[in-house]
C-alpha positions, 0 to 999 in steps of 0.5 A, spaced: 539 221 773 535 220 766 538 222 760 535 226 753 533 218 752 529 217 759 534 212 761 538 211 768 545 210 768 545 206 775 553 204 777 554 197 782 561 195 784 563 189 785 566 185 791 573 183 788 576 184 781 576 176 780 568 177 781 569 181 777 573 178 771 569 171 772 562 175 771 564 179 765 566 172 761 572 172 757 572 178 752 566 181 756 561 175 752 557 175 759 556 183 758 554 182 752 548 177 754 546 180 759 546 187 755 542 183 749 536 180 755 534 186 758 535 191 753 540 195 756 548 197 755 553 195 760 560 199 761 566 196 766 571 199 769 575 195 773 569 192 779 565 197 777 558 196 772 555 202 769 548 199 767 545 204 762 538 203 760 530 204 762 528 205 769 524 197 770 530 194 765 536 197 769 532 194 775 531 187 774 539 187 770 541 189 778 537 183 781 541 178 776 547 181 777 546 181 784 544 173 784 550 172 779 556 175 785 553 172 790 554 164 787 561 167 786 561 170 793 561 162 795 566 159 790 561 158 785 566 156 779 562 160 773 562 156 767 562 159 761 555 158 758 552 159 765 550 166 764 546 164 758 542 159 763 541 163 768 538 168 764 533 163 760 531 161 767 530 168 770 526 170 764 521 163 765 521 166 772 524 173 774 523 171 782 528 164 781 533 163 786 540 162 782 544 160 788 539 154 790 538 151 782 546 152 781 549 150 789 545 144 789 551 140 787 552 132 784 558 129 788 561 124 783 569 123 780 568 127 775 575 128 772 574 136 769 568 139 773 562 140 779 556 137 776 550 142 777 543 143 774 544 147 769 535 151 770 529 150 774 526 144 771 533 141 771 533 143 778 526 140 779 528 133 774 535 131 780 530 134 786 524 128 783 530 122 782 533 123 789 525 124 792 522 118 787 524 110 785 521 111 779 522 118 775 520 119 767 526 125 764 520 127 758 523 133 753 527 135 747 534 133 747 540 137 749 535 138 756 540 133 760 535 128 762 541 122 761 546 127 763 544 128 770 540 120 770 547 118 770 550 123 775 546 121 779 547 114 778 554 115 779 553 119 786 549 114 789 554 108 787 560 112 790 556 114 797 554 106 797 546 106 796 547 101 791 551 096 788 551 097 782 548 101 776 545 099 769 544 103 763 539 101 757 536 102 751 532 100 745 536 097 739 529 099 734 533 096 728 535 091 731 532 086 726 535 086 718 539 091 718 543 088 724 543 082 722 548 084 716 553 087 722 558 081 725 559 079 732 554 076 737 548 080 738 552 085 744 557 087 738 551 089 733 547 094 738 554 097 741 554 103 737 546 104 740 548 105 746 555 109 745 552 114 748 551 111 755 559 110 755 560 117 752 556 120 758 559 115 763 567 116 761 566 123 761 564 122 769 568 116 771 576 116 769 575 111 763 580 105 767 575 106 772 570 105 768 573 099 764 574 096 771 567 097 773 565 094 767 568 089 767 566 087 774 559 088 772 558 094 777 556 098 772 552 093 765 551 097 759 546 094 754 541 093 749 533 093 753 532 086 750 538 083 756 533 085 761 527 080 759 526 075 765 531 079 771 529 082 777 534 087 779 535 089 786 540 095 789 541 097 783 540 104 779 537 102 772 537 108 767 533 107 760 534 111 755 531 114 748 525 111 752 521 114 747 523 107 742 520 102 747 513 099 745 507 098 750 510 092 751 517 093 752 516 099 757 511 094 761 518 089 761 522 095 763 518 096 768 517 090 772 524 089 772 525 094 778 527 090 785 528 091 793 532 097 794 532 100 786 531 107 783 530 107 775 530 113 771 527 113 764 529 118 759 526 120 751 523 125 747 516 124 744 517 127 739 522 123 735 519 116 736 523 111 730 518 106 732 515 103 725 508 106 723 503 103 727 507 101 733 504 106 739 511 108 743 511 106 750 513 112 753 508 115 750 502 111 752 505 111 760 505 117 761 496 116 761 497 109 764 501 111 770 500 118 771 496 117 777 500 112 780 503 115 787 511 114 787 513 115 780 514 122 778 513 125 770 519 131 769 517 135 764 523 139 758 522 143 753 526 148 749 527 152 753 530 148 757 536 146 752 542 147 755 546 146 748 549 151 743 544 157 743 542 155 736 540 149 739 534 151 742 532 156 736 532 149 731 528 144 736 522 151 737 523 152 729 522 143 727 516 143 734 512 149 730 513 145 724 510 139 726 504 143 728 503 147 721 503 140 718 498 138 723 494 143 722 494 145 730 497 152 728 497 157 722 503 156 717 508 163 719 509 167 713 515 168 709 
């Protein structure tokens, strides 16, 4: 029935009142997304919903719920943050199938929770790694393009598909200023790949880790280690690509040997290479890009899986770059 305003007020019951706590989200925060995204005003009462709102948003509201109950339905574990994707994913492409992006689960150790694709392009990023030997991971930060590189290196390594795992990146600075630091070159470009032993520890219980280390199944190291190797049976991860040069990438590239997979991940848009030095993940884009067998994914701020505010900051320095290029018209204050 329509109310003085034109809109319906459409009630749906939930299966169960755990299904109905885990959708609601702790202190309704959920309620309150799902209110802001489709413009209407949610009530609960126990399993019932009270949806209040125009005919069309009511509506598709319907559609999402009715997704978000059927991956509880199926013992999908509701993170908080989820509902927030979920409906970024859904406003990129009303007719996305929820339970096929969040059920594709990604078997590792993981010491607190499942590792799942977080949205569409997500999705199609873990499908690209499983499918290709060499796949590019290109967009902004906080999209999970190492994150979900190195889960899928540690399943393959669990389930035996390889023997071991190796995780690079460029040292950009490692000249000068490097030069100061003490220790042996290792030493000097540890804290360049912190993030790699970050992302690994937060997978794989850390004594584990350590004792993977220390046997060289998994290799953490700066991208110059890897002049003059073939490596064979191994997931070979490159991150912050975007700091490699031509030539580095070609090296990089050459490396992979019989029964390996390699996952090369940067963002273009913050290259800290010198002025004048084209970026190596930029230029293979073009050179490779018709080469059956390797696979570009694409990201972009949509697809930031950080804080919400997160996305807003990288659209907002993306606009800028493009006033500064003159490509758009500065925006009013």
């Amino acid at each position: 029935m329509k109310n003085k305003k034109g809109e319906i007020a459409n009630k749906i019951t939930l299966q169960s009142i755990d299904i109905a706590r885990s959708l609601c989200g702790e202190r309704d925060e959920n309620l309150r997304l799902i209110e802001e995204a489709f413009d209407i005003s949610v009530g609960a009462r126990g399993t019932e919903l009270t949806l209040t709102g125009k005919h069309n948003d009511v509506e598709r509201a319907e559609r999402f719920i009715s997704q978000i109950q059927a991956l509880l339905k199926e013992g999908y574990p509701l993170y908080r943050g989820d509902v927030d994707y979920a409906l970024r994913a859904m406003a990129e492409e009303p007719e996305t199938d929820l339970k096929g992006i969040f059920l594709d689960t990604i078997y590792v150790s993981a010491k607190r929770r499942l590792i799942t694709p977080k949205g569409p392009a997500q999705k199609a990023y873990i499908d690209a790694i499983r499918k290709y030997d060499i796949v590019f991971g290109v967009g902004p930060a906080g999209t999970g393009k190492t994150y979900l590189a190195m889960a899928m290196a540690v399943a393959a390594l669990m389930k035996n598909q390889v023997s071991r795992i190796i995780l690079a990146r460029p040292a950009v600075e490692a000249g000068e200023r490097l030069g100061f630091l003490p220790g042996d070159l290792a030493e000097k470009v540890n804290p360049y790949l912190r993030p790699l032993y970050d992302a690994l520890y937060d997978m794989v219980e850390m004594e584990k880790a350590s004792k993977l280390i220390e046997r060289g199944v998994v290799e953490v190291a700066p991208l110059a280690f890897m002049r003059g190797r073939t490596l064979n049976e191994a997931f070979i991860i490159l991150d912050e690509a975007q700091n490699t040069t031509t030539e580095q990438m070609k090296m990089f590239l050459t490396r992979l040997g019989f029964g390996s997979k390699a996952v090369i991940t940067g963002d273009i848009t913050q290259v800290d290479l010198p002025t004048g030095k084209p970026s190596g993940l930029i230029e293979v884009q073009r050179i490779l890009n018709d080469v059956k067998g390797i696979k570009f994914s694409y990201f972009t701020e949509r697809d930031v899986v950080r804080h919400r505010l997160v996305q807003a900051i990288v659209r907002a320095y993306d606009r800028d770059e493009l006033e500064k290029r003159g490509i758009i018209e500065k925006s009013k204050a």
